[in-house]
C-alpha positions in Angstrom: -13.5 -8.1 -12.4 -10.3 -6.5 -13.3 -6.9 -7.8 -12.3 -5.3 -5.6 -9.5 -1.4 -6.4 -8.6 0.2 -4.5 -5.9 2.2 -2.5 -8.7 -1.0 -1.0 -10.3 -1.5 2.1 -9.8 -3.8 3.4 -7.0 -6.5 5.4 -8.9 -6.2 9.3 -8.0 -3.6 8.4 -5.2 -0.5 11.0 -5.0 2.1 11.2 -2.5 -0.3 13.2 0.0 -2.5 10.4 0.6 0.2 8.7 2.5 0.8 9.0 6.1 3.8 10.2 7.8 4.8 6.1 8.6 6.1 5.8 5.3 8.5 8.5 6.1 9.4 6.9 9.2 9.7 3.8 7.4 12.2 5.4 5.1 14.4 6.9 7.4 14.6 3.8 9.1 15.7 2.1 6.2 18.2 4.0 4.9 19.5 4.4 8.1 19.6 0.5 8.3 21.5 0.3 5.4 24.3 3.1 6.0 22.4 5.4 3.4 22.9 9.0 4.4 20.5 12.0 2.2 18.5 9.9 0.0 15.1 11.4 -0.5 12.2 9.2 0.8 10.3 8.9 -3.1 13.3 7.1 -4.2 13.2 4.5 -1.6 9.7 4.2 -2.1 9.9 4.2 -5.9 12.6 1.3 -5.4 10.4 -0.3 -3.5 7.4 0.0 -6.0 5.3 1.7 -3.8 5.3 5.0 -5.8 5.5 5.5 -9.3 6.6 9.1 -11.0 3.3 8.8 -12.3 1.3 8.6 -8.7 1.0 6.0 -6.1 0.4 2.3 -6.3 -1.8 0.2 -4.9 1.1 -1.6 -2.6 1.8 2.1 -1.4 -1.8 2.6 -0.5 -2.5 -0.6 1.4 0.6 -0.4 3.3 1.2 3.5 3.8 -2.4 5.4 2.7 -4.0 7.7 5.5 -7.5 6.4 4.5 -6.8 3.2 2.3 -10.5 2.2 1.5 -10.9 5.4 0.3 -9.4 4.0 -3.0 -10.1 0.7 -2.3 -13.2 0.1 -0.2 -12.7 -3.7 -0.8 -9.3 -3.9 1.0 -10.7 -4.4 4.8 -11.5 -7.5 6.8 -14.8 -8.5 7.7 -14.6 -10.3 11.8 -17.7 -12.2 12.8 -17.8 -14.0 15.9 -20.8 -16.6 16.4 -22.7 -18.9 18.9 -22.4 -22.3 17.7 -21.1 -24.2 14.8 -22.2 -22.4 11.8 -23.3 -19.1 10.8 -27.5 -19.4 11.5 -26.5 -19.3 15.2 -26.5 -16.5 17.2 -23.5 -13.4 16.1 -21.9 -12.5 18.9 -20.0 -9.8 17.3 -19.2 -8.4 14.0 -16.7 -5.8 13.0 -15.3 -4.5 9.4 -11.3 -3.9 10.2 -10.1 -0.9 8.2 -7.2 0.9 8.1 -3.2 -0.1 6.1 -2.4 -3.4 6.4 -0.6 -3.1 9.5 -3.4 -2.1 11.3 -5.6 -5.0 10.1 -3.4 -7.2 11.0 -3.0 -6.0 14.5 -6.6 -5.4 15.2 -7.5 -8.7 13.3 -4.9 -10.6 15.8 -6.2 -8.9 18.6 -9.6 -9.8 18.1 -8.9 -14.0 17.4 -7.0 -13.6 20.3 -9.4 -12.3 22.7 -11.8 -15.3 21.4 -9.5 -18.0 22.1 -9.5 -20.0 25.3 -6.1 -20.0 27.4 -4.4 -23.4 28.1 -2.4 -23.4 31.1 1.2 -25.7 31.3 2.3 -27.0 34.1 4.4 -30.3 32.3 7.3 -29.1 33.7 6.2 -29.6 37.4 7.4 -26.2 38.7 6.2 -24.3 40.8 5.0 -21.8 38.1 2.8 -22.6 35.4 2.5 -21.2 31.8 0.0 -20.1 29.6 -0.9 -20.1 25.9 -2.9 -19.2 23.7 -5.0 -22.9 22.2 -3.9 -21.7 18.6 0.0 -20.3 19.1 0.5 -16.7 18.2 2.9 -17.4 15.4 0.4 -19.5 13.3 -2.1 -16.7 13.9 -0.1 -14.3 12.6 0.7 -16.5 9.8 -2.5 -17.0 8.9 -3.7 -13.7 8.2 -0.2 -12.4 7.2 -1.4 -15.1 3.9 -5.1 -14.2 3.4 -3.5 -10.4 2.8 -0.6 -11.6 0.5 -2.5 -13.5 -1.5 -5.9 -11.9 -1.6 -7.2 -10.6 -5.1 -7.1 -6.7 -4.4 -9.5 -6.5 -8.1 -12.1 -8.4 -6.6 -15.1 -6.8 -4.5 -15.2 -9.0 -1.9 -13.7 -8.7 1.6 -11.4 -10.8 3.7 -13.2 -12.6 6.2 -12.3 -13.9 9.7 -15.0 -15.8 11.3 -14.8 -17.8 14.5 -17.0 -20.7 15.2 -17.1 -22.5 18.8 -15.1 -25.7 17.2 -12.9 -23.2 14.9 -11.8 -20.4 13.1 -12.2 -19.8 9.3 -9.9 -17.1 7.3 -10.9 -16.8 3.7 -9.8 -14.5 0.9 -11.0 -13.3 -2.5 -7.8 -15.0 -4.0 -5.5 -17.5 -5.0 -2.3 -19.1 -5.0 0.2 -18.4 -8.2 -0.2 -21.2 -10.7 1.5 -23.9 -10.6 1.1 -23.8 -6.8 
């Protein structure tokens, strides 16, 4: 297994393998910050996301048109099951592909749509409020985590899989030492 850090370059990558988002992204933040006529490869190069010697793999994950085309190891691997363990029956399974933005939405979406809805009514009003049983922020959280710190050299996948009793979220990866 060779180490892969977000500043490696993406094998084969160039600027045409990113989608028009990063431009969008770019434009946005010079605009953000008052910059006026500032190409978009030097905010990305600032940014580490591009090298003048090609793409890295932080500019892949977070920008690529087809991202597992470099690395087919960067998706998320959804498994919903029956039960309490993994010999009962799968209710669904799906591999999440796509940048990181769109694994994290599609991964939320689907946790979401397994979760149960708790409705409030401590406030004794007339109205009554609902949530999600595991709040949307520590969802979020969750598998905003599993994708920072997941080892991008390893072949595994990140895996989300949903029990009837819980949810497990585990990544080829680990904390810096010392943490």
């Amino acid at each position: 297994q060779q180490t892969v850090s977000d500043r490696s370059l993406s094998d084969g990558a160039t600027l045409t393998d990113l989608s028009d988002e990063s431009t969008r992204f770019t434009k946005t933040a010079s605009q953000m910050r008052g910059l006026k006529n500032i190409e978009p490869q030097l905010i990305l190069d600032k940014l580490n996301l591009v090298t003048s010697r090609g793409v890295t793999v932080a500019g892949i994950l977070l920008f690529g048109k087809s991202p597992q085309r470099f690395l087919p190891q960067a998706v998320i691997k959804f498994a919903h099951y029956f039960g309490l363990d993994v010999l009962g029956n799968t209710l669904e399974v799906e591999v999440i592909t796509g940048n990181l933005f769109d694994q994290v939405e599609r991964s939320f979406d689907l946790i979401s749509s397994k979760l149960t809805i708790v409705a409030n009514n401590a406030k004794k009003k007339l109205q009554r409020s609902s949530t999600l049983e595991i709040p949307p922020q520590a969802i979020r959280e969750v598998l905003m985590n599993a994708i920072t710190h997941r080892d991008y050299g390893s072949a595994a996948s990140i895996q989300v899989l949903i029990f009837s009793d819980r949810i497990e979220i585990w990544n080829p990866g680990s904390l810096p030492q010392g943490i």
